[in-house]
N, C-alpha and C positions, 0 to 999 in steps of 0.2 A: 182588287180582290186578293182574298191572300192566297197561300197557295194549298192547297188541298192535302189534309195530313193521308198518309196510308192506313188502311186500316187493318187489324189483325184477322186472318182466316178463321171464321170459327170453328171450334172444334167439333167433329162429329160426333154425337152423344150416343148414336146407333149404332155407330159402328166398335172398334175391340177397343177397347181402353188404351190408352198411350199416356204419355206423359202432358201432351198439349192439351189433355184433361182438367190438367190440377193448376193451381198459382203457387208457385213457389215461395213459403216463406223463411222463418228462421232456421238457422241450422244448428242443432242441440243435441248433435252426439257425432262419435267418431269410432269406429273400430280398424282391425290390420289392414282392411279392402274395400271397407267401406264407409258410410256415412249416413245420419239420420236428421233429416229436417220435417218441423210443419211445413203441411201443404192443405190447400184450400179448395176442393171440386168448386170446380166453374159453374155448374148446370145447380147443385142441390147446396151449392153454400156450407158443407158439412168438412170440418177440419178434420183431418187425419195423419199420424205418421207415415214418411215414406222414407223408408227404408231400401238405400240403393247402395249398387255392391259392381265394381269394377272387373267386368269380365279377365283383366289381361291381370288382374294382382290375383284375382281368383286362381285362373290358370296358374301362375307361378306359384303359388304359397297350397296348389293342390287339391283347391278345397272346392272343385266342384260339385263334387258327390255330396257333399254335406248342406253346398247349397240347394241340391235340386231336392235332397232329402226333407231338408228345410220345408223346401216350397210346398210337398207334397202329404208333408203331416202336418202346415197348417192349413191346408182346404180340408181336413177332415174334422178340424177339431170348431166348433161351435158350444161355447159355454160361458155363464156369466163371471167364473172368476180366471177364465185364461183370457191374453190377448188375443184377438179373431182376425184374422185376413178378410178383408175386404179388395182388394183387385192385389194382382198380378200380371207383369208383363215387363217387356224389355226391349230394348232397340240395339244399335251397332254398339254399345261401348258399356251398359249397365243393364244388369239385371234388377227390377225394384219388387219391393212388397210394400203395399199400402195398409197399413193395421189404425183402428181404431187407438186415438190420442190420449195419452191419459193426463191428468192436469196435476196429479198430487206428488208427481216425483218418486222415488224408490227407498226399499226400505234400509238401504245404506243409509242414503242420505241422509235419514230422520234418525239414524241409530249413530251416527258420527253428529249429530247436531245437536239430537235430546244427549246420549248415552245409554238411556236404556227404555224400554217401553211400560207402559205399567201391567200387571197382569191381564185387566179385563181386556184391554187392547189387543196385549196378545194370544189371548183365549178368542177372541173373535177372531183372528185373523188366521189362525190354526185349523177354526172350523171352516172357515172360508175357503181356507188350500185345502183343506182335509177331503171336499168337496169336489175340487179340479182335480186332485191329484187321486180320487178314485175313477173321475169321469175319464182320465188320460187313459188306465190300468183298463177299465171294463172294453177302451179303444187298441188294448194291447199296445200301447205306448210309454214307454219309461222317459222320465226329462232328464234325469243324471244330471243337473246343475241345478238343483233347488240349492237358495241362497238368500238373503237379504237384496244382493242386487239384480236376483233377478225378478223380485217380486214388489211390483209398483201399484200405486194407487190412482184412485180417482178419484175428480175433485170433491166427493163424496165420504174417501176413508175407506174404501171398498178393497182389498186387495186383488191383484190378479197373478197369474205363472206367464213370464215373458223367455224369451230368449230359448228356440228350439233348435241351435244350432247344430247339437250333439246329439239329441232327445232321435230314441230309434223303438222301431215295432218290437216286439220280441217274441218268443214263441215258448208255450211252457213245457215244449220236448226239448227245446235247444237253449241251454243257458246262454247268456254273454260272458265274454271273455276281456274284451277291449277295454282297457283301463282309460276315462275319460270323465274329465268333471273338474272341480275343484278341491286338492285335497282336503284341503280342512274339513269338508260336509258331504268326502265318500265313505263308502258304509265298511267294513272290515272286508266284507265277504269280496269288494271290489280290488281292496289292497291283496287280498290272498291271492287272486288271480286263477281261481280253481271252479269260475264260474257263480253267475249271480241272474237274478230277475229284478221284477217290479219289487221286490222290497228295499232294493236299495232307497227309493226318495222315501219312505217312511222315514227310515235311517236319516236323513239329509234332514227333513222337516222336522223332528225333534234336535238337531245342532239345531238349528234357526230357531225353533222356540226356545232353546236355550239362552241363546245368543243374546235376544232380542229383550230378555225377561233382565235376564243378569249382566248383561255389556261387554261379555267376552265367552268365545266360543269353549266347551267344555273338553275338547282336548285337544293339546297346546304341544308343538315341538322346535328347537331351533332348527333343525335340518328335516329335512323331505324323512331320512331316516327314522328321525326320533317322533316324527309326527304319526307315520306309520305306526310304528310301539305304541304309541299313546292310544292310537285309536284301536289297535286290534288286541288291546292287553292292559291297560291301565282301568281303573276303579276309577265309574262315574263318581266325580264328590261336587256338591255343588257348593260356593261362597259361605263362609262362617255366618254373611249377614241375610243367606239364604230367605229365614221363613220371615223378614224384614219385606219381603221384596215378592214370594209368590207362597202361597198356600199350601199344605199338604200333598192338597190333590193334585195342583199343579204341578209339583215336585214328582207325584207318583207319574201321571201323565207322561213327561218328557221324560222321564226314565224308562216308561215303557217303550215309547218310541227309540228308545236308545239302546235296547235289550239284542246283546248280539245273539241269542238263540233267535232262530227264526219265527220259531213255534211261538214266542211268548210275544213276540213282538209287536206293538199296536198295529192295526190295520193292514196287516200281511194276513188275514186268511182270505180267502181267495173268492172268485163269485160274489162279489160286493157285501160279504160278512165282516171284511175288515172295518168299512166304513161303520158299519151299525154297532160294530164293537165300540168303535171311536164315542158317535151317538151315545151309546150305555155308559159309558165312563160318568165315572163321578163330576171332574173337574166340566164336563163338557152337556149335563146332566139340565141345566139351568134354559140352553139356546134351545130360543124354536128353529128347529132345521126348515121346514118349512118355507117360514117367512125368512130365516136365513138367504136362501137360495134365491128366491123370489127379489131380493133387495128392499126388503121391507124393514129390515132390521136399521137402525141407528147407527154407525160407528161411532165406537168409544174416542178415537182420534181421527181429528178431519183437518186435514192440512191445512195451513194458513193462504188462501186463495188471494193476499196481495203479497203473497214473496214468490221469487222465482225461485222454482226447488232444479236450479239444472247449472252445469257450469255456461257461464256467457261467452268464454273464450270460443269457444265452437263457432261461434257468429262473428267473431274477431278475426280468427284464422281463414276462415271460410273467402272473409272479404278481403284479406291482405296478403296471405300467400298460395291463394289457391293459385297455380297455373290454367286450370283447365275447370272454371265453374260448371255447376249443372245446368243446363239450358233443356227447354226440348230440342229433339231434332226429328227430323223426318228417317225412314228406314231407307238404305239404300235397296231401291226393288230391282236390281239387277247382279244384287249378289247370289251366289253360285255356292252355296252352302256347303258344295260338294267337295271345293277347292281350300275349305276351312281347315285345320288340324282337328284331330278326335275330340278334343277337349271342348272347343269353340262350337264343335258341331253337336256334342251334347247339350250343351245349353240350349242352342237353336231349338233343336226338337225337343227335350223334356222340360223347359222352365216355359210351360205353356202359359197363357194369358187364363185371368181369371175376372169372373165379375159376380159379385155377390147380388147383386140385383138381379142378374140375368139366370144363373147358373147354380146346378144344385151342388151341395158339398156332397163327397164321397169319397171311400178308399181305397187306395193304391196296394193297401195291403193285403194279398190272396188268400187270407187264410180268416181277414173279417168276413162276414155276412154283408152282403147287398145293405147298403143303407136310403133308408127312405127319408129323405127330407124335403122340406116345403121350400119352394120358392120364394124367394122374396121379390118382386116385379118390382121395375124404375119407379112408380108412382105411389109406391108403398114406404109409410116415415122409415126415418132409422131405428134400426132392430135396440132393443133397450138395454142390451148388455153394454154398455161403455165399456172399452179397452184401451190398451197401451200399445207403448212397445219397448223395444229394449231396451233394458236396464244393466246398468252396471256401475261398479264402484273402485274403489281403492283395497283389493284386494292381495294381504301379501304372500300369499299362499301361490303355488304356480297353478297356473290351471293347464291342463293335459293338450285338452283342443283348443281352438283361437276362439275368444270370447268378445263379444261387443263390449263396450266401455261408455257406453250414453249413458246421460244424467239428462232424464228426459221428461221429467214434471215441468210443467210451461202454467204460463200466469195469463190468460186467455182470453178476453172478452169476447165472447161467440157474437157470429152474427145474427142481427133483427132478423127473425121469420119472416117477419111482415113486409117490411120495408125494402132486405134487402142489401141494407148498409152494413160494410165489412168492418173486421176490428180496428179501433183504430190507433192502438197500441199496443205491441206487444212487450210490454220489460219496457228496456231503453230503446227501443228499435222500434220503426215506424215504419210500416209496410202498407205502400200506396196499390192494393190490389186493383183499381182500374188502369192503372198505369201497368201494372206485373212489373214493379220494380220495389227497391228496399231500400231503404236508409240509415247507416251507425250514428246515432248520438253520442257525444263522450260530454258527461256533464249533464 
């Protein structure tokens, strides 16, 4: 007889979510402290990003406050064009967020690939954030890093807002002060330093419909210096081959959104009139908002679902110079939290575990209203907003606070409902989920 293989402890599906939940597979992004791979729940077969972050690089590089901020402005937000948290939780050495996957890659990537987009594309995709990015505001939430990379698709053409790194509540008695973002797509009022709101990602999201229409952002400096000038002081002028490329009203549109008076500005008046202003525009006059939101609408560009929209090196690096791979591991339950340093022991207590099946969203922020939301139970499908997660790109602009840098559209075969059978290729990479192991092909 042979000899009796071991068999692995199942995971507890009742109990709080861990890591010994998921199957770990490709790994498709990298930022200062952390790192982003597919993973696969074991129990519901449903692919997700997870997004995990090294407690001891965190500690040194500061940023814990930003991650636990992180954590706690995505359990509030629930919407079909942001990324959504679906679990949170951590053990001895990593903090993770698990977000919904997205398959179509980010809008660098397709804007460094095509060069530029065609208008209707980007009038959709305008109305699309115009959407999340009032939903954030009525959440009293500012993103300060609207961008191309930070807004990824699904394998649909659907756009969503990823990357909350920075993204903070804000109060309309107390301006912000804190210079953070990306310059190229901060708003003037951020460079003056004399205090700003929710208007800056108007600001931002007209650079990006700029950008994305014409192939290069609308105001340009060689130094930090001169980029400043340009943005708090130069005459919006758009390409000589301009009306070649977007329409009148398109032209008025992103000029509005680029209007440094406050007052005139698209989608800054307050109480959700910005958004309806947006709605009434001409250029924007065409879209049923409705079926917009709904996802009933078509996109004009829909990613090529047999290319890989992500760098593969991630998956290269991952397998050949990591030191210290991701594994699960079990919690050590005899640690003494108490003998932790401040930092170590903030994360303990505030980067609490989350379960979107189990648990309602709500806000940490004291000055929202009590939020009522519906539970979603284990036995109930997955909620229909498809999401991402972090995006990021080749950006040469310095950005203020530490940014992820994933290129995270994946080429996907989901798995059979019925059946049960996992993908059985990802890319070049072959990932034997009943095994919970992976393979590099070269060739």
């Amino acid at each position: 007889m042979g000899a009796l293989c071991c068999r692995q402890e199942l995971p507890d599906f009742d109990g709080e979510v861990n890591l010994f939940h998921f199957v770990l597979l490709r790994s498709v992004g990298k930022g200062a402290f952390g790192k982003v791979r597919v993973v696969q729940h074991k129990q519901t077969r449903e692919l997700y990003a997870l997004k995990y972050i090294n407690k001891a690089k965190c500690v040194k590089m500061k940023a814990v406050a930003n991650i636990i901020q992180e954590r706690r402005l995505l359990e509030e937000i629930d919407h079909p064009f942001v990324v959504n948290l679906r679990y949170a939780f951590q053990d001895d050495e990593n903090c993770f967020f698990v977000l919904d996957l997205m398959l179509g890659g980010d809008l660098r990537f397709h804007l460094e690939r095509l060069g530029s987009l065609s208008e209707d594309t980007v009038r959709f995709y305008m109305a699309e954030l115009s959407s999340a990015v009032a939903f954030l505001h009525d959440k009293k939430i500012i993103h300060r890093d609207l961008k191309p990379d930070n807004i990824l698709l699904d394998e649909r053409g659907h756009a969503h807002i990823t990357d909350f790194n920075i993204a903070v509540h804000y109060s309309d008695r107390r301006p912000l002060t804190g210079v953070a973002g990306s310059m190229a797509y901060m708003a003037p009022e951020v460079l003056a330093k004399k205090g700003y709101s929710y208007t800056i990602d108007w600001w931002s999201l007209g650079v990006c419909g700029y950008e994305l229409i014409f192939g290069r952002r609308p105001f340009r400096g060689k130094t930090n210096s001169d980029l400043t000038h340009a943005i708090s002081r130069d005459h919006l002028r758009f390409p000589e081959e301009a009306e070649n490329r977007c329409s009148r009203e398109g032209m008025h549109a992103i000029k509005s959104f680029l209007d440094r008076d406050l007052n005139r500005r698209l989608g800054c008046k307050p109480n959700g009139e910005g958004l309806e202003d947006i709605k009434r525009h001409s250029w924007f006059r065409s879209i049923d908002w409705m079926k917009l939101e709904a996802k009933q609408l078509e996109s004009p560009f829909v990613p090529d679902s047999k290319k890989a929209n992500f760098d593969a090196t991630h998956e290269l690096e991952e397998l050949l110079l990591e030191d210290n791979p991701l594994k699960a591991r079990k919690r050590d339950p005899n640690k003494d939290i108490s003998t932790l340093s401040a930092e170590y022991r903030q994360m303990e207590e505030q980067f609490t575990s989350y379960d979107f099946r189990k648990m309602q969203r709500r806000s940490y922020y004291p000055l929202n209203n009590p939020q009522t939301v519906t539970v979603t139970t284990a036995s109930a499908s997955r909620p229909t907003t498809p999401a991402a997660f972090e995006g990021g790109g080749n950006n040469a602009n310095p950005r203020i606070e530490e940014s992820w840098n994933n290129n995270v559209g994946t080429n996907i075969n989901m798995v059979d409902r019925q059946t049960g059978t996992p993908p059985a290729k990802l890319g070049v990479f072959e990932h034997n989920l009943k095994g919970c192991s992976s393979s590099f092909q070269l060739g």
